[in-house]
C-alpha positions in Angstrom: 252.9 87.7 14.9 251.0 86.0 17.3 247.1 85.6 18.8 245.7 84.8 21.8 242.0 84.0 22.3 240.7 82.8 25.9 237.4 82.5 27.9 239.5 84.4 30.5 241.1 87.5 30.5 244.9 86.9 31.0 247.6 89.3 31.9 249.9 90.6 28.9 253.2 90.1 30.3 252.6 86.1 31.0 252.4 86.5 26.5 254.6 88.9 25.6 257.5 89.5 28.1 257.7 86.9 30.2 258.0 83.4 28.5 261.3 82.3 27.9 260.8 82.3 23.9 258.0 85.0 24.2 257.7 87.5 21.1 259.8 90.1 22.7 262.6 87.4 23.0 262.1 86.1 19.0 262.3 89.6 18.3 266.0 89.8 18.9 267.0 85.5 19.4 264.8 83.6 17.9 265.9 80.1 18.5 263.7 78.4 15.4 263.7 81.5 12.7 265.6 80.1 9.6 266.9 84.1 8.4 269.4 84.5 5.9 268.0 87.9 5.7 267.2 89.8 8.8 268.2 87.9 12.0 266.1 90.7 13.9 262.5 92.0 13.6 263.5 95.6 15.5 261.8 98.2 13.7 258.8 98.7 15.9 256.1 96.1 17.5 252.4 96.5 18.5 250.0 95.1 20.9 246.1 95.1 20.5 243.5 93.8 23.4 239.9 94.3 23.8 238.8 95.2 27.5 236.2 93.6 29.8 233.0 94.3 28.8 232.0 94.7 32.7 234.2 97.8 32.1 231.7 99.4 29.5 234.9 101.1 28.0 233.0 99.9 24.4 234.0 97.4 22.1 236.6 98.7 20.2 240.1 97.5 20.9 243.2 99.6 22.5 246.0 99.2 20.5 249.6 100.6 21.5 252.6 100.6 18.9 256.1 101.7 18.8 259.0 102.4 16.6 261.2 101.2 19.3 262.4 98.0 18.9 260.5 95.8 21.5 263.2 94.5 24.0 264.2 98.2 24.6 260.5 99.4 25.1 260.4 100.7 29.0 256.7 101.5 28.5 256.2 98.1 27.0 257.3 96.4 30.1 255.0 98.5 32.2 251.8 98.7 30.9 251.9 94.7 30.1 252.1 93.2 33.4 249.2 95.3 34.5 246.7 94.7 31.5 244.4 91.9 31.2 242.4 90.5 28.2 240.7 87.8 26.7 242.0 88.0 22.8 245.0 90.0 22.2 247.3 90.4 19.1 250.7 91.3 19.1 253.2 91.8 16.1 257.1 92.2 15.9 257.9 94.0 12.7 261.0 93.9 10.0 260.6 95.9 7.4 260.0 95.0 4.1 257.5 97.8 3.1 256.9 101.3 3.7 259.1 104.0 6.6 259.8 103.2 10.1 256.8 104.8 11.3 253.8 104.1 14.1 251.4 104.3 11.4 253.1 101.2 9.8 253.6 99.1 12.8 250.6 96.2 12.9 247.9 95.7 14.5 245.8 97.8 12.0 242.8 98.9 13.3 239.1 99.9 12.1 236.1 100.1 14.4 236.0 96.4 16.4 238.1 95.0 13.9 242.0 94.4 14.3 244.7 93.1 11.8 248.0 92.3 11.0 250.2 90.5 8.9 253.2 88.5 8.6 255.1 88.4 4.7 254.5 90.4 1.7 252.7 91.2 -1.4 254.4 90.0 -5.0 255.0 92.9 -7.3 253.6 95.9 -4.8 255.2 98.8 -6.5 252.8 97.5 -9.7 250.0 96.0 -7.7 249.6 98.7 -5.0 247.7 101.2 -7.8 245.3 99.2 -9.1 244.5 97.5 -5.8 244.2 101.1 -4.6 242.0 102.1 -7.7 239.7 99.2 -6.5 238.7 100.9 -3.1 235.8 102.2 -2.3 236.7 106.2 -1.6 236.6 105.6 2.2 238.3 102.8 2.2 241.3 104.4 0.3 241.3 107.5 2.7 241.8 105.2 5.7 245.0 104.3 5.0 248.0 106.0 6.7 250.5 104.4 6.7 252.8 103.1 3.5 252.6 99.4 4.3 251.6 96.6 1.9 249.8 95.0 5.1 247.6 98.4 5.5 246.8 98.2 1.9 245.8 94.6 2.0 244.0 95.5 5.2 241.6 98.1 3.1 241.2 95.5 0.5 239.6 93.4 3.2 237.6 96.1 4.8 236.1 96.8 1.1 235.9 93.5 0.0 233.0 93.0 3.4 231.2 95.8 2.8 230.8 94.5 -0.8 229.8 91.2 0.8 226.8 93.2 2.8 228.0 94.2 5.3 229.6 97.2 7.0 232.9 97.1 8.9 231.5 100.3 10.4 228.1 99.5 11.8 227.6 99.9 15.8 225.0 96.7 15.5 228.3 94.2 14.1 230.8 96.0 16.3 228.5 95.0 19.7 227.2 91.3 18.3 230.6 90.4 16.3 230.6 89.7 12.7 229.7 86.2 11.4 232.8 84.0 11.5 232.0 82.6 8.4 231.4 85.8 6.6 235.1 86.9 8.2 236.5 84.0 6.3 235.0 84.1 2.9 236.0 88.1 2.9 240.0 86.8 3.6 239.6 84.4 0.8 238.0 86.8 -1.4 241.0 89.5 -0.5 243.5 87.0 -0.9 242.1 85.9 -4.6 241.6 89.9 -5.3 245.6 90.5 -4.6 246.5 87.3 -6.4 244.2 88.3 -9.6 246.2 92.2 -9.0 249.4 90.2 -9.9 248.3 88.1 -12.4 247.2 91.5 -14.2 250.8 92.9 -14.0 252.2 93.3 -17.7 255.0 90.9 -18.2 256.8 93.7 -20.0 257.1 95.9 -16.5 257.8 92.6 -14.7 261.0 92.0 -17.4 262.3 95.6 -16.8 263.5 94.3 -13.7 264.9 91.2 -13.6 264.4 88.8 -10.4 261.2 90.6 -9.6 259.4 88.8 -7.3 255.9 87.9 -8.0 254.8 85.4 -5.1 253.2 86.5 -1.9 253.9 85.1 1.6 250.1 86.0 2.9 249.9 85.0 6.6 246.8 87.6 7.5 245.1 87.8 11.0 242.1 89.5 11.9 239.7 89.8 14.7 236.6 91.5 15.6 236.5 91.1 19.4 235.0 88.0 19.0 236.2 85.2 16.7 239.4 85.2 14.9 240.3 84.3 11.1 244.2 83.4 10.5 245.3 82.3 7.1 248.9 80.3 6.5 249.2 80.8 3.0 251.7 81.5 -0.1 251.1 81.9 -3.7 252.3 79.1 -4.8 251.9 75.5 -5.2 255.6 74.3 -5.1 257.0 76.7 -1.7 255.9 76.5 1.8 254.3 79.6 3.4 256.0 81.4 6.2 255.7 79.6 9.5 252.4 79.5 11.9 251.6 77.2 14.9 249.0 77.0 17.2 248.0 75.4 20.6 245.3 75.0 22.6 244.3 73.9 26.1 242.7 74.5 29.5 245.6 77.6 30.6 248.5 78.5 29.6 250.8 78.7 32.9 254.7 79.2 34.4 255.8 76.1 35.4 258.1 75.9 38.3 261.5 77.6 36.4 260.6 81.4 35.9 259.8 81.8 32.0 258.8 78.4 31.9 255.1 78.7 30.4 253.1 75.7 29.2 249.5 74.7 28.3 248.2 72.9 30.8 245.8 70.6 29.5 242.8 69.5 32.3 240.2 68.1 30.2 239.6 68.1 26.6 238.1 71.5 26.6 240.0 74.6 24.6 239.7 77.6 26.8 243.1 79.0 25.7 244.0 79.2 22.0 247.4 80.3 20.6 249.0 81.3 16.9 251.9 81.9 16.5 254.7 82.4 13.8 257.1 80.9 16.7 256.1 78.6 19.2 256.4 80.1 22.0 257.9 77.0 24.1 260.1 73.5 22.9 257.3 71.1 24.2 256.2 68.8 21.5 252.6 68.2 23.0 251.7 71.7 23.0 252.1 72.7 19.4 251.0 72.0 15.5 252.0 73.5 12.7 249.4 75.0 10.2 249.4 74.4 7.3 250.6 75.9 3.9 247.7 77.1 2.6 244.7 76.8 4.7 243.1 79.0 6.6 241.9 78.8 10.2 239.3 79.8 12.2 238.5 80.6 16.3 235.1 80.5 17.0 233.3 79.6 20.4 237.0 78.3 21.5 237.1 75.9 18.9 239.3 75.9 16.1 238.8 75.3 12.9 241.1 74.7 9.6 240.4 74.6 5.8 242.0 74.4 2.7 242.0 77.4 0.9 241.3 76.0 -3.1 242.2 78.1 -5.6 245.0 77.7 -8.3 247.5 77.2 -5.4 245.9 74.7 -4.0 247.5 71.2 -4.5 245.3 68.3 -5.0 247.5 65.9 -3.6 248.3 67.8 0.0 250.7 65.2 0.8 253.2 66.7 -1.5 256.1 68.7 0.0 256.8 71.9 -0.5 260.3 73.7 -0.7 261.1 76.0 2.4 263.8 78.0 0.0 261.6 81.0 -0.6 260.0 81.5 3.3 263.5 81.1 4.4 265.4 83.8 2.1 262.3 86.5 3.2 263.4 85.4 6.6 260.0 84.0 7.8 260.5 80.4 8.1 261.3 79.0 11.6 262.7 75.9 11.6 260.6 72.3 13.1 262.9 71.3 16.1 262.4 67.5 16.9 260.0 68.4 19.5 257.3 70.2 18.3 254.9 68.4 16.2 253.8 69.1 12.4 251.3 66.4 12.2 248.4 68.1 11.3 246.5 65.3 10.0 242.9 65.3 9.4 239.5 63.8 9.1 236.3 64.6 7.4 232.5 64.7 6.1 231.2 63.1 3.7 230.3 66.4 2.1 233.4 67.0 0.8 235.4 69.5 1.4 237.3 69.2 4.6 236.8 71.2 7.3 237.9 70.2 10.8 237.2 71.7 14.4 240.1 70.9 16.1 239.7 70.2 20.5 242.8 69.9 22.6 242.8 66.4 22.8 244.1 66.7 19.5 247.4 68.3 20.4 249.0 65.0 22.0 252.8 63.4 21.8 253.2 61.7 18.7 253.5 58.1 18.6 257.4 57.0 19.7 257.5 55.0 16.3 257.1 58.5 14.2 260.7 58.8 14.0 260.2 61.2 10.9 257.2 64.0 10.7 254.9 64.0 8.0 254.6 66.5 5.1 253.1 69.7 6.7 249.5 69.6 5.0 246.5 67.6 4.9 247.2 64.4 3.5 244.0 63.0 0.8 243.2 59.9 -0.7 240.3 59.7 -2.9 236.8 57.7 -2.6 233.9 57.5 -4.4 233.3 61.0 -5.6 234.8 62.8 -2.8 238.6 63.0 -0.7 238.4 61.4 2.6 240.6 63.4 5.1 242.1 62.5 7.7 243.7 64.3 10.6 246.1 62.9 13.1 244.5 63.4 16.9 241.2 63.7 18.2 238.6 65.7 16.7 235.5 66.7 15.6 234.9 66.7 12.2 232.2 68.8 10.5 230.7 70.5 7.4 230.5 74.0 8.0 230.2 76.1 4.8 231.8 78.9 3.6 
């Protein structure tokens, strides 16, 4: 999956078709994807974008899906180098739940707010029931599709209108929804499928052996305005499918065609990127996230925390095994050049959060012959962790 936020509306194709390791090209050769299981993602794609609001087209996004696999898409390659937007989401989809069907391929889609996902749900033929049973009724008539992502994506819908607010309301689809409230309703879905799984009799579970209970839950969603993006996998000994970012001034074709970069002018981050790929080799333009946090876009900033629950490892400098992202095929591999030094400082608050500028997104240093664990690395003070993160940046204590 990938995400694009920018102050400026940019044109589909220079995202999706035309860089040289774009999401159409990972689709069908990924370079970095570590699958023993499905070396393609061709059973359908889908692209979301919200138009100018100069336009007065409304706020809702247009979203345009296929069961065609995306490198054979003719409509694909004209409608993108003729649309523009400033936050787009686009998805490239294997099947692992539900038909080959447009109403399973992602972005999902209610009101303002889009969403996809990247791994799967642990135990869904016993967990999708009682999550469904959970729903509100409206909530459980939206879904059309037969995907675990849909499902989740209800879950999410129900879980904010239980926090006070409703996904449907014209005031929250105009103003945006409050990026804090976006990310407490992710963590509270993600705890809600986790508890779903927990609740599974062991007796069902034994019936079939090898049953796989942990979830890869690397969720997206937007409302048109800020973005929420969570790395994360139920677990505290496996890593969680792979996700990078970037950010920068533009993101522009160098001299070879296909050759896209982020140009980086001054320290401001009008282009932010997420990606389960990176979508170029440079080692300055990309970090990994990581396993289990969650991340946030707001105002062009980004902003990463951990996500603490029983998953959550107190000692984030501890390394977790790839084996389990890698067999579901959603692991891509760290080539020597991109960085996953995603280091951290932080508040005397305690709990790290960390808004992230582009001046953090720098070469490491030549004596770094070996990367670092991909986490947050800790060491305890009086009372509270100090964080610290690797790279400029601007350390707060936001809530929530």
């Amino acid at each position: 999956m990938q995400v694009y936020k920018g102050s400026k509306p940019i044109i589909l194709s220079k995202l999706i078709t035309e860089p040289s390791h774009s999401i159409l090209i990972q689709s069908y050769d990924s370079r970095l994807r570590l699958d023993t299981r499905r070396p393609h993602n061709g059973d359908g794609f889908g692209v979301g974008w919200y138009t100018d609001p100069s336009l007065d087209l409304g706020p809702d996004p247009c979203i345009f899906t296929s069961t065609l696999p995306a490198w054979n898409c003719v409509n694909l390659e004209r409608l993108a180098p003729k649309t523009a937007s400033h936050l787009i989401f686009a998805h490239v989809r294997a099947t692992t739940e539900g038909s080959l069907a447009e109403s399973n391929c992602h972005p999902f889609q209610h009101n303002t707010l889009m969403w996809m996902h990247n791994g799967n749900i642990g135990a869904w033929k016993y967990v999708k029931r009682p999550l469904a049973d959970s729903l509100a009724d409206k909530w459980f008539l939206s879904v059309k599709g037969g995907t675990d992502s849909e499902w989740a994506f209800a879950l999410f819908l129900d879980t904010l209108e239980r926090e006070g607010v409703d996904p449907s309301s014209p005031t929250e689809a105009e103003s945006g929804f409050d990026p804090k409230l976006l990310r407490r309703a992710m963590k509270k879905t993600i705890a809600k499928i986790n508890a779903f799984i927990k609740a599974v009799p062991a007796d069902l579970l034994a019936r079939e052996p090898g049953s796989e209970t942990r979830s890869l839950l690397n969720f997206a969603v937007t409302d048109g305005h800020s973005v929420v993006v969570t790395r994360y996998v139920s677990s505290k000994t496996d890593a969680a499918a792979s996700l990078y970012y970037s950010s920068g001034t533009a993101w522009v074709e160098g001299q070879a065609k296909g050759q896209f970069r982020m140009e980086r002018r001054d320290k401001a981050s009008d282009v932010v990127l997420v990606a389960s790929e990176p979508l170029t080799f440079e080692r300055h333009s990309w970090l990994s996230v990581p396993t289990n946090t969650i991340l946030t876009i707001s105002n062009q900033t980004v902003y990463i925390k951990p996500i603490k629950d029983e998953f959550y490892n107190e000692d984030p400098s501890t390394e977790r095994s790839t084996g389990f992202a890698k067999c579901k095929g959603l692991l891509a591999k760290t080539p020597s050049n991109i960085s996953t030094t995603t280091t951290t400082s932080t508040t005397p608050a305690g709990e790290p959060t960390v808004a992230l500028t582009s001046t953090s997104l720098l070469p490491l240093n030549a004596n770094h012959k070996k990367p670092r664990p991909d986490y947050f690395s800790a060491s305890a003070s009086a009372g509270a962790p100090k964080w610290e993160v690797k790279g400029a940046c601007e350390a707060t204590n936001e809530a929530a």
